[in-house]
TITI-753630 format. One record per residue (C-alpha): x, y, z; residue number from 1. Coordinates in steps of 0.001 Angstrom, whole numbers. Layout:
TITI-753630
R         u         v         w   resi
R         X         Y         Z    NUM
...
//
This chain:
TITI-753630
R         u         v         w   resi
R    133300    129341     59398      1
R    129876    127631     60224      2
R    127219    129458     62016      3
R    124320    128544     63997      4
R    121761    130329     65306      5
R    120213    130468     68962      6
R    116842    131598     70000      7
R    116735    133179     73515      8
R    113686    133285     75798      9
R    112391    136665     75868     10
R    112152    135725     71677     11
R    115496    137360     70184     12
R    118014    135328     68101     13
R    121952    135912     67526     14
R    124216    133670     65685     15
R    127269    132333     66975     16
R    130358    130477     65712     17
R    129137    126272     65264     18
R    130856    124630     68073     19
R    129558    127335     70731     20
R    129750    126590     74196     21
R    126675    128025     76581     22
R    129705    129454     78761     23
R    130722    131615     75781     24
R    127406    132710     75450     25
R    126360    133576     78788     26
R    129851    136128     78596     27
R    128632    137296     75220     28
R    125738    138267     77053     29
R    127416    139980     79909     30
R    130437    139487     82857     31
R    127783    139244     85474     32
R    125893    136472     84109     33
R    128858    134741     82776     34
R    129683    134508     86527     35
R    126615    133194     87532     36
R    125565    130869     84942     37
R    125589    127079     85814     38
R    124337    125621     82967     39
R    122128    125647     80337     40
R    118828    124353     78591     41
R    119605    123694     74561     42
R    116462    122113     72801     43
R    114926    121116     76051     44
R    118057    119090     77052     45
R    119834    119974     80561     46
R    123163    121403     78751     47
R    126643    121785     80472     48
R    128392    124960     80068     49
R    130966    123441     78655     50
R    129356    121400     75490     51
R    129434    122827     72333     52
R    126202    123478     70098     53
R    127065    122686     66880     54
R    123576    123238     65314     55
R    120525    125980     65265     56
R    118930    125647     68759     57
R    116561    127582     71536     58
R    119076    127871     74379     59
R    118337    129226     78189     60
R    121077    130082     80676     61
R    120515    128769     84316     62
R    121852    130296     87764     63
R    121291    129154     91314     64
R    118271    130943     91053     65
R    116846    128398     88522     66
R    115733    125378     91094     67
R    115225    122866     89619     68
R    118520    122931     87280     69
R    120684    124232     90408     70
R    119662    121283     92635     71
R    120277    118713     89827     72
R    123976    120251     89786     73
R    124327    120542     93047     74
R    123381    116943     93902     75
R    125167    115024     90850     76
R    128818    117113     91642     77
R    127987    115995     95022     78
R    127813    112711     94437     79
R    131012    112549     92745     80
R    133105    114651     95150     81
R    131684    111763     97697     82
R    133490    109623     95805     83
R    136191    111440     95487     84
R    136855    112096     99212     85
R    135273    108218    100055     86
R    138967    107169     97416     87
R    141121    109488     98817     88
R    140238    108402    102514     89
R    140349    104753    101445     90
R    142092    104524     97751     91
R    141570    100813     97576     92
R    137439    101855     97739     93
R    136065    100533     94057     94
R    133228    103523     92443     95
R    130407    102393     90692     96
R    127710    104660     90304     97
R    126500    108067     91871     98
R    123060    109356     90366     99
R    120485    112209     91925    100
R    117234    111065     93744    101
R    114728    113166     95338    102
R    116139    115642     97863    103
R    119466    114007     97183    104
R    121855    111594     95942    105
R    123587    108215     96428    106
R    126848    106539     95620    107
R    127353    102642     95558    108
R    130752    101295     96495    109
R    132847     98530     96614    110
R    134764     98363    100138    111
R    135759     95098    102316    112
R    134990     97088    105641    113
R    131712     98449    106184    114
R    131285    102426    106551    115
R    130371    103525    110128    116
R    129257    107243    111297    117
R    132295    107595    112514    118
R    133141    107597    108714    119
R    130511    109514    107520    120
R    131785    112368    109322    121
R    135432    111962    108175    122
R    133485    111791    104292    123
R    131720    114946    105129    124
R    134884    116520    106820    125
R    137135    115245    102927    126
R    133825    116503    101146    127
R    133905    119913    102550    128
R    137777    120769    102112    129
R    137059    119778     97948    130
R    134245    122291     97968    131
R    136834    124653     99202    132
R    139550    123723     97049    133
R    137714    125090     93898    134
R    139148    122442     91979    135
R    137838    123157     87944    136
R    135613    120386     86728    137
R    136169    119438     82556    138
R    134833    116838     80105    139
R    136119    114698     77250    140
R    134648    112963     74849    141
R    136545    109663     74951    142
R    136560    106858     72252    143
R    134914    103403     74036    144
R    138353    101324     73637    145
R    140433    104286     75103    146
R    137743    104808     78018    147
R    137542    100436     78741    148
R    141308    100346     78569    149
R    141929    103546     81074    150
R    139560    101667     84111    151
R    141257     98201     83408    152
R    144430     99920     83970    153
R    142763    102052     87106    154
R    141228     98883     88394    155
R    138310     99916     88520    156
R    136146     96658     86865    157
R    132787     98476     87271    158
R    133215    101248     85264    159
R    134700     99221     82225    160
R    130988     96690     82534    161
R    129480    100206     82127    162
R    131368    101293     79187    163
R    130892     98332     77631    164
R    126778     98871     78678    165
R    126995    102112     76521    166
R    124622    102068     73264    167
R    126616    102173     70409    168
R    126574    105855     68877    169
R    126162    107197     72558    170
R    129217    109453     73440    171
R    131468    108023     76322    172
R    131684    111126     78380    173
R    134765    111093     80955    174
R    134488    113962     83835    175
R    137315    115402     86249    176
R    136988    116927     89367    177
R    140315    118248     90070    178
R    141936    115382     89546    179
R    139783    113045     90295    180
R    137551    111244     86974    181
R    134584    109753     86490    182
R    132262    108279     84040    183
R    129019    110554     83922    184
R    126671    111724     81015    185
R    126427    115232     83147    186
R    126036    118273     83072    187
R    127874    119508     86202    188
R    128963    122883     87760    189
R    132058    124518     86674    190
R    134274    123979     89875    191
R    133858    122031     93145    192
R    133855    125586     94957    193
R    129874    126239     93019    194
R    128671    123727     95155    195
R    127568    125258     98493    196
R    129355    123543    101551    197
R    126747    124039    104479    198
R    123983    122780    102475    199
R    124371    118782    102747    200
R    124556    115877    104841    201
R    125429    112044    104448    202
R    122235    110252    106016    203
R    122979    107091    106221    204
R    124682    103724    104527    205
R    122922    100552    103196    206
R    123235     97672    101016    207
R    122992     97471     97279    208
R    123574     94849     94738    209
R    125430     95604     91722    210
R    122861     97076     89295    211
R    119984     95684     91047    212
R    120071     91751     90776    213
R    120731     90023     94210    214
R    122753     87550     92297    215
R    125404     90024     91833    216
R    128030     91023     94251    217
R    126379     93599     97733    218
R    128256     96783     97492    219
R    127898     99681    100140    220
R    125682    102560     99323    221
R    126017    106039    101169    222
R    123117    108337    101117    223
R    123227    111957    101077    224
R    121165    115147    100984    225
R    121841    118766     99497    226
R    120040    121887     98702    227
R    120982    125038     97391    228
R    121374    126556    101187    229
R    121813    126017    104784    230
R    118183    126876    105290    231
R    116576    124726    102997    232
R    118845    121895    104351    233
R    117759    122554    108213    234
R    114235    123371    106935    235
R    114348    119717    105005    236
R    116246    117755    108430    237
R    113198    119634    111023    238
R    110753    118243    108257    239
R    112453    114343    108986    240
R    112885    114965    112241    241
R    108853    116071    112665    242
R    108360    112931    110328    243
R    109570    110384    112669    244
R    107566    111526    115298    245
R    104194    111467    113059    246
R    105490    107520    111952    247
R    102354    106148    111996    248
R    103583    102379    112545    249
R    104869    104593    115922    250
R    101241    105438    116233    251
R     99828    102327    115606    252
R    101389    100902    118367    253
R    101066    104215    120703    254
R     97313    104287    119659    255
R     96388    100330    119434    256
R     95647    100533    116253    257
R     97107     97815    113951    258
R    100247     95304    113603    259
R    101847     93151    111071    260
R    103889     89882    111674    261
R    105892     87282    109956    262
R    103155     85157    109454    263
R    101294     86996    106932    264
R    103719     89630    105657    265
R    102043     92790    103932    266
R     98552     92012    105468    267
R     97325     94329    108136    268
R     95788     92876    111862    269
R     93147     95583    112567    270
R     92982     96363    116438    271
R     89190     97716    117395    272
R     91059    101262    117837    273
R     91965    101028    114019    274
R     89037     99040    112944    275
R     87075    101962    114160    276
R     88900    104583    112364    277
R     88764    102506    109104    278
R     84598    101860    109397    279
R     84229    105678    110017    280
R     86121    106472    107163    281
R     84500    103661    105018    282
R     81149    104738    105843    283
R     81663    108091    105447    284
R     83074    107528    101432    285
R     79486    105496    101347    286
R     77124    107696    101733    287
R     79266    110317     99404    288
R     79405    107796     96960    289
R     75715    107081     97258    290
R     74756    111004     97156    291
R     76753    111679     93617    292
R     75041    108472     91913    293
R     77062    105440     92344    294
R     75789    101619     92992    295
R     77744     99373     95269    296
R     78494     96508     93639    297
R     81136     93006     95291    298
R     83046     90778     93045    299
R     84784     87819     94050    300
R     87975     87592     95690    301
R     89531     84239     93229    302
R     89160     84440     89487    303
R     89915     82000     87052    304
R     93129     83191     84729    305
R     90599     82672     81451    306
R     89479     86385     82747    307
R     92836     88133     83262    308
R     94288     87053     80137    309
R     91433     88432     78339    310
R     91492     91313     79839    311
R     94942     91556     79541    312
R     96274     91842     83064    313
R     98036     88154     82904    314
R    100466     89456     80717    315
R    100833     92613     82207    316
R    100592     92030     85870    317
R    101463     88260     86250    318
R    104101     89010     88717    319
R    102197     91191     90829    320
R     99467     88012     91378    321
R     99352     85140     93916    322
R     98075     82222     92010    323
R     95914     79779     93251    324
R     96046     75959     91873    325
R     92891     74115     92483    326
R     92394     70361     91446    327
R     89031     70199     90253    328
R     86764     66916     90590    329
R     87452     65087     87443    330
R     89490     67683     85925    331
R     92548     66561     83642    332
R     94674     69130     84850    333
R     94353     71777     87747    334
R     92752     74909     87272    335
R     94607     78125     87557    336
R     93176     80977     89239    337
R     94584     84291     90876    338
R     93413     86170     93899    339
R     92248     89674     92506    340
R     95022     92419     92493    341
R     92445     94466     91070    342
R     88413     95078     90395    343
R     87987     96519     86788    344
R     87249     92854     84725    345
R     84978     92196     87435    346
R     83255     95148     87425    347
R     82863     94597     83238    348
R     80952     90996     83867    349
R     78494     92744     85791    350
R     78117     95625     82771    351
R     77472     92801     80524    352
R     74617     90930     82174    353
R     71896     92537     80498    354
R     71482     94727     77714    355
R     72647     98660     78461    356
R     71223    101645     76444    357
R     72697    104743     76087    358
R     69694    106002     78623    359
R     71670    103648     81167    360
R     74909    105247     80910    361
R     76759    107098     82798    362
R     76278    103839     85343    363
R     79184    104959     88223    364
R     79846    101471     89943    365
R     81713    101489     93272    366
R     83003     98815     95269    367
R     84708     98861     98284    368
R     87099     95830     97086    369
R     89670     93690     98941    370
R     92899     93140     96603    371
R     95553     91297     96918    372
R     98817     91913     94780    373
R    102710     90522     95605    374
R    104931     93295     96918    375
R    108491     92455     97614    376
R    109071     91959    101103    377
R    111910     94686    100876    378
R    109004     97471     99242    379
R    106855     97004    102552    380
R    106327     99432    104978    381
R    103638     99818    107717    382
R    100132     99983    106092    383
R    101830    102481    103787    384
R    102890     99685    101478    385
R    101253     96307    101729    386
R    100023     93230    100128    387
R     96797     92931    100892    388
R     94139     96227    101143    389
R     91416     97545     99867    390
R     90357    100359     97288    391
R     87775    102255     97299    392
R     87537    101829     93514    393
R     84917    102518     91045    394
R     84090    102584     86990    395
R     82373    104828     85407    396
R     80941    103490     82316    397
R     79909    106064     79873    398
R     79827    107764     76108    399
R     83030    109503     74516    400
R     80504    112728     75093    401
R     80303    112171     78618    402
R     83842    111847     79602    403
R     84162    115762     80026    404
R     81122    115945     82607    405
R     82217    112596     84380    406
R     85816    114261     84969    407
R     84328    117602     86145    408
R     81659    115617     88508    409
R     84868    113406     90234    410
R     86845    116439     90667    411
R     84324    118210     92257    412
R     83952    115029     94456    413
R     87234    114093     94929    414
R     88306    117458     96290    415
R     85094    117489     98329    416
R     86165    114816    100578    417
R     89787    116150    100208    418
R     88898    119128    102200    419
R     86624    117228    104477    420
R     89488    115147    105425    421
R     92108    118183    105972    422
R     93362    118691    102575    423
R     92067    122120    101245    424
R     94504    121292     98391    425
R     96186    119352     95625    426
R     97993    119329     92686    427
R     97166    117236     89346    428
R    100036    115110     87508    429
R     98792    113576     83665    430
R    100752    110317     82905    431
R    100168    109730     79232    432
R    101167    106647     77089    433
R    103884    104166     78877    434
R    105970    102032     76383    435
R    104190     98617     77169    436
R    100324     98932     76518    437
R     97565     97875     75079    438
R     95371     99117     72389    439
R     96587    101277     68980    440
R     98407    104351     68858    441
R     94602    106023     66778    442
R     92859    104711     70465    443
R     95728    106415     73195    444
R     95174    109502     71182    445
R     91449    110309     71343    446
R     92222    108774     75014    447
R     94821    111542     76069    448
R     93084    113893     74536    449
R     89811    113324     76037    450
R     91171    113283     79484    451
R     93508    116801     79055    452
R     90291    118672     77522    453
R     88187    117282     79992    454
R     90589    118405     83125    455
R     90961    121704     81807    456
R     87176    121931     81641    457
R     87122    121310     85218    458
R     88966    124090     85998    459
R     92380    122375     86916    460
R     96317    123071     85056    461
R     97960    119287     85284    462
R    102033    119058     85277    463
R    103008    116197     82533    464
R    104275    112552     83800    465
R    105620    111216     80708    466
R    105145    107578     80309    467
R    103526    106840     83553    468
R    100173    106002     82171    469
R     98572    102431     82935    470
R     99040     99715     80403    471
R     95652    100624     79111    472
R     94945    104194     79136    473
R     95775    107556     80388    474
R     95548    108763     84033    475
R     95186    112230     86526    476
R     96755    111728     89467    477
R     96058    113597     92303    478
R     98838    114511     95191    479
R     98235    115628     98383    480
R    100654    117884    100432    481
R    100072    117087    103967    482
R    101117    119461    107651    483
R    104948    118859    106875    484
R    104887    119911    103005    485
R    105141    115987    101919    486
R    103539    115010     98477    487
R    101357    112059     98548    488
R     99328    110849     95261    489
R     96130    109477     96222    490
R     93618    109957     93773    491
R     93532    108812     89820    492
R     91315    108880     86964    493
R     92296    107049     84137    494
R     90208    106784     80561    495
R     90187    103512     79118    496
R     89023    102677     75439    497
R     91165     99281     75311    498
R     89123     97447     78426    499
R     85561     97443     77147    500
R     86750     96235     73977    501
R     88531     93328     74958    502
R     85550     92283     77386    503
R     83051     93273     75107    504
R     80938     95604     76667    505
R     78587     97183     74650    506
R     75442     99260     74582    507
R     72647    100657     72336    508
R     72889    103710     71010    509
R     70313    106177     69910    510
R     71420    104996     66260    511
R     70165    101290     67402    512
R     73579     99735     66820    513
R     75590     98408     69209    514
R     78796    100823     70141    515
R     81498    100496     73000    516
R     81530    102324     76304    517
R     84319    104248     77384    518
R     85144    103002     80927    519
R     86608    105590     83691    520
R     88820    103934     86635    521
R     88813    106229     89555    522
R     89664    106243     93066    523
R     89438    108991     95655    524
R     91510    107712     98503    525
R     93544    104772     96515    526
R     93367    102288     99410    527
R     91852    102658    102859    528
R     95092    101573    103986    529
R     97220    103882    102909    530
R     95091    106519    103590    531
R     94389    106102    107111    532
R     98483    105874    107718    533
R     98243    109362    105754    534
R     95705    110674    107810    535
R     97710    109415    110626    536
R    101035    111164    109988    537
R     99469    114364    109059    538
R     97544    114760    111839    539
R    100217    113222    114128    540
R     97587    110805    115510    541
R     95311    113754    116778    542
R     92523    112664    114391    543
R     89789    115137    114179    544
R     87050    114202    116349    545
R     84500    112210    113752    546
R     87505    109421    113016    547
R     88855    109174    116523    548
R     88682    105626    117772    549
R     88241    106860    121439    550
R     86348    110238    121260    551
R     86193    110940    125022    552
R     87603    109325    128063    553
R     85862    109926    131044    554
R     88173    109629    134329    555
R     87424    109747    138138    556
R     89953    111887    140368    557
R     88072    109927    143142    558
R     86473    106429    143297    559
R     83541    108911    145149    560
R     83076    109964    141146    561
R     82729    106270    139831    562
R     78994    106542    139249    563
R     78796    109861    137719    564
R     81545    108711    135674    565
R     79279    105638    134797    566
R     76509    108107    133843    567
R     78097    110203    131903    568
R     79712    107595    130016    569
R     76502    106056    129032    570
R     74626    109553    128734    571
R     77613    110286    126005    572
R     77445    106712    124211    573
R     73582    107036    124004    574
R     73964    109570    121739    575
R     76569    107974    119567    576
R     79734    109069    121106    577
R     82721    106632    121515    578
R     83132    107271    125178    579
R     85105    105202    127670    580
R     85217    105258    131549    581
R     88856    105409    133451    582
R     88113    104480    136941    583
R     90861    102739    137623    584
R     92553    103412    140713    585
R     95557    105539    139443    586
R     96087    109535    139918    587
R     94064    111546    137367    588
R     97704    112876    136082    589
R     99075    109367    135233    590
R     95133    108849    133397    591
R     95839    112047    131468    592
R     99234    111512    130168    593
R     98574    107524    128965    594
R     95355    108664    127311    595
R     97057    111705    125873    596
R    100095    109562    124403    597
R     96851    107576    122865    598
R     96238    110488    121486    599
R     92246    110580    122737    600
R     90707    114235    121165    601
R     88830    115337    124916    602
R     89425    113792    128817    603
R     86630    114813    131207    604
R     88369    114154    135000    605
R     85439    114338    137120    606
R     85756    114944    141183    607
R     83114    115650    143782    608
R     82466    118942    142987    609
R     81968    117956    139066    610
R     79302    115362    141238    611
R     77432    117965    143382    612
R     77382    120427    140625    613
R     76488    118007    138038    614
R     79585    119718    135227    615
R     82599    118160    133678    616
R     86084    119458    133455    617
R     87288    119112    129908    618
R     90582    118805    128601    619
R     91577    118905    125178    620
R     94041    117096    123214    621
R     97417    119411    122823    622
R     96106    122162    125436    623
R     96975    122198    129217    624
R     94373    124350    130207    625
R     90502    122393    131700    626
R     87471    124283    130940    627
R     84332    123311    133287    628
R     80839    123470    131433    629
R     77352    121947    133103    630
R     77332    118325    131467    631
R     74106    118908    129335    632
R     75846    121838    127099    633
R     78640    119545    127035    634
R     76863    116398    125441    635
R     75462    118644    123258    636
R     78323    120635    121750    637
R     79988    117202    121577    638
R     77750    115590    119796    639
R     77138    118176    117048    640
R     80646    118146    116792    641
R     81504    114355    116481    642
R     78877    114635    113207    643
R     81493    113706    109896    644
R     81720    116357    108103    645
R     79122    115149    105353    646
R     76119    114942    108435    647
R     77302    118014    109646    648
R     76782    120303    107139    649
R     72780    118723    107066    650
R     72231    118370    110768    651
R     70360    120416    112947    652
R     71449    121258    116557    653
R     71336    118907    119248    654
R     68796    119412    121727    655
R     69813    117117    124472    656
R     68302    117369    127711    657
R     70764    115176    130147    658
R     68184    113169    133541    659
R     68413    115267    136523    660
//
């Protein structure tokens, strides 16, 4: 008989019969694990237990313990005992696919009536009695006529188009959970009982066309969620339930801040609250940017298409552009140009006026630049996701020998104004070649590796995002984890060789001869957008005191107060503090509770005795308590700390003596 032979984590190897399943493995190993294992990794492949290895491999046995592998179980077997319970509630229900998404899974079917809650309960209720059923779960191999001819005679015309979508030399892999089947490449658990039965919940239903393409038929699609335990699931629903309440669309309106309408769908109306918030923040990335050696550069908003196809991005990014026909005076035919969906060409045409030396480079251009690029109207949401923003982008033009120090220099930066802006942390994703692109395989080579030798340099481990590069180099992207533990990528860096070369930059190196620059796209925030509607949620619209649109509203308890709420409005604006007066004639408790729900960081309610002894009561945002202080200390505590966090860390004390 054949043997093969396995090669086990901690570095030993045994053979074992060819044909070896993981499951007889794990009990080779011992009862205990043979009871816990789930599945297995053979070769770097997610292996079921019940698969034979037919061939020398490295093999690892997974348990719950293993996360990642567990909740990939948990969530696929999930997905198919929805099914299962969704056809034995309602038998004439047509299946079509079930896969895992983040923090859960889906299943799209085919049903006349539309699924209410009321159903979603009864689908839990079918979903749970499975789980306890224990039902075993097996797999066949099945030859592609045999598997086409068993779902024409189940009815089930989905499943046959996706047998008949299988790759030729691809195995058609038929599971059953008790007795229910499905098609599915797996792996899944052993029996319905391994999946744990207090740990998901169906969210909601939507609509869904057949594999994508609105010209075939809408089906229904359930959402679920699952974890490995009760306490991750409540831990994950408090986490939805806190981000609901930090919505910032909800905050926009609560705060003033912004809306969108039909009339210009993706594009953002800026209220003065938010236009504030998005000037502080803009002028704040300014001066950083000026401190660690960039110029500010602005390139036009329309481009003829001459430039994007030479630089590429007409191929690549055609359907992302909104193209603008122009007939031209005496022109034969109209001329075709796009509004900008992004800055890089732009930014090369001002590289190449002028000769460069290698004592020019690196030249760090930034440019705060308005972009426009066609999301579909289904992708938008909020300022989040929108057609029209603007990045605060930059390219840094410099020598292959500089790309190490250039990476170091916009890490330090970027997690700089990270921390100034609440984020003390993040982690680093590298998204190397994607299958279209530009350039040669030689180029994306000393590209990827320039950019991983260069991170590590700086100091940072990266986890790999295969295929996720841009069509013309490699990029770091950088994620954020904000208050409620979501993951937001912000930041990138991306190395491109391909760019400069097919917009001929060029510069003079110490040889004399002419060589190409290597050109660095990076962004800190991504889009001022985006970012301020992160800011928002993670904050929960109590902005820290330097980006609050309304720093401090000053509110009479008495229309007596009016004029010392006059002065001490303008005392606080003449020394640069957004300060507004309340006098309207409302009670002071009504004042504080619609400026709180506006979310304004400090309220000073002033009375007579605030008058006659010349003090303010403050309240803070989020505390119940007032704390009275004479109104000099309080200007200047408040001014020194309304400073940004870039002035503050310069500024000396305010000295501010308030007019008796």
């Amino acid at each position: 008989m054949a043997t093969i032979t396995l090669a086990f984590p901690d570095g030993s190897t045994r053979e074992f019969p060819a044909g070896t399943t993981p499951a007889e493995v794990a009990a080779s190993i011992s009862n205990s694990l043979a009871k816990k294992a789930i599945s297995a990794t053979v070769n770097g492949k997610h292996w079921d237990l019940q698969w034979p290895i037919e061939e020398d491999a490295s093999i690892t046995i997974h348990t719950m313990a293993d996360e990642p592998q567990a909740l990939e179980l948990i969530r696929h077997d999930l997905a198919h005992i929805m099914a299962r319970a969704v056809q034995e509630l309602w038998p004439e229900t047509k299946v079509t696919i079930g896969p895992v998404i983040e923090n859960g899974f889906y299943y799209d079917f085919d049903r006349d009536e539309p699924f209410t809650p009321e159903d979603l309960e009864k689908i839990e209720k079918r979903m749970r009695e499975i789980i306890a059923a224990r039902d075993p779960v097996r797999t066949e191999v099945w030859p592609r006529e045999k598997a086409i001819r068993f779902y024409e005679e189940q009815g089930e015309p989905f499943k046959v188009e996706l047998v008949q979508a299988i790759p030729e030399g691809e195995p058609v892999r038929m599971y059953w959970h008790g007795h229910w089947q499905d098609l599915c490449r797996g792996p899944h658990l052993q029996h319905t009982g391994q999946v744990p039965a207090d740990a998901f919940k169906l969210m909601r239903v939507s609509g869904a066309y057949w594999r994508g393409d609105a010209r075939n038929k809408q089906l229904q699609r359930i959402y679920g969620v699952a974890f490995r335990n009760k306490a991750e699931l409540k831990a994950y629903l408090h986490m939805l339930e806190e981000a609901e309440k930090r919505d910032h669309r909800r905050l926009g309106r609560e705060m003033d801040l912004f809306h969108m309408q039909e009339e210009a769908p993706g594009m953002v109306f800026w209220h003065p609250n938010g236009w504030t918030i998005y000037t502080a923040l803009q002028a704040y990335m300014r001066r950083r940017l000026d401190a660690a050696g960039y110029v500010e550069v602005n390139t036009p908003q329309v481009v003829d298409r001459k430039l994007w196809e030479k630089s590429g991005h007409w191929e690549k990014f055609r359907e992302n552009m909104f193209i603008v026909e122009v007939e031209e005076e005496h022109a034969a035919e109209k001329r075709v140009n796009a509004l900008k969906p992004m800055n890089c060409p732009c930014h090369v045409q001002i590289y190449n006026q002028g000769l460069k030396s290698y004592r020019d480079l690196p030249l760090r251009m930034a440019e705060f630049g308005s972009c426009v690029r066609y999301e579909p109207s289904g992708a938008l949401h909020g300022i989040m996701r929108v057609r029209g923003f603007t990045q605060d982008d930059a390219h840094i033009f410099c020598t292959e020998a500089q790309i190490e120090d250039e990476t170091r220099r916009f890490i330090e930066l970027l997690s700089s104004v990270y921390a100034d802006l609440g984020f003390e942390s993040f982690k680093v994703k590298f998204s190397d070649r994607p299958e279209k692109r530009a350039g040669s395989d030689e180029t994306w080579d000393r590209a990827e590796e320039a950019l991983k030798s260069a991170t590590r340099a700086a100091g940072y481990d990266f986890e790999l995002n295969p295929g996720e590069g841009a069509f013309y180099g490699p990029k770091l992207e950088f994620v954020l984890t904000d208050a409620i533990g979501r993951d937001w990528q912000c930041g990138t860096l991306q190395v491109d060789f391909v760019l400069p070369e097919r917009l001929e930059a060029t510069y003079v190196g110490e040889d004399g001869a002419k060589h190409r620059p290597v050109m660095l796209h990076r962004a800190i925030l991504g889009s001022f957008e985006r970012f301020i509607g992160i800011l928002l949620e993670n904050y929960a619209g109590h902005l820290p005191l330097w980006l609050a649109p309304h720093q401090v509203v000053v509110a009479s308890i008495v229309s007596d107060a009016d004029d010392y709420v006059h002065e001490v409005t303008a005392a606080l604006r003449a020394r640069g503090i957004r300060a507004e007066a309340d006098t309207r004639n409302e009670k002071i408790n009504y004042k504080v509770r619609e400026h709180s729900l506006a979310k304004v960081p400090v309220i000073l309610a002033l009375g007579m005795r605030e008058v006659e002894a010349r003090t303010v009561s403050v309240r803070r945002l989020g505390q119940r308590q007032t704390t009275s202080m004479p109104l000099e200390a309080f200007v200047r505590d408040i001014v020194d700390e309304a400073r940004a966090p870039d002035l503050a860390a310069t500024a000396e004390p305010t000295q501010a003596a308030i007019p008796a």
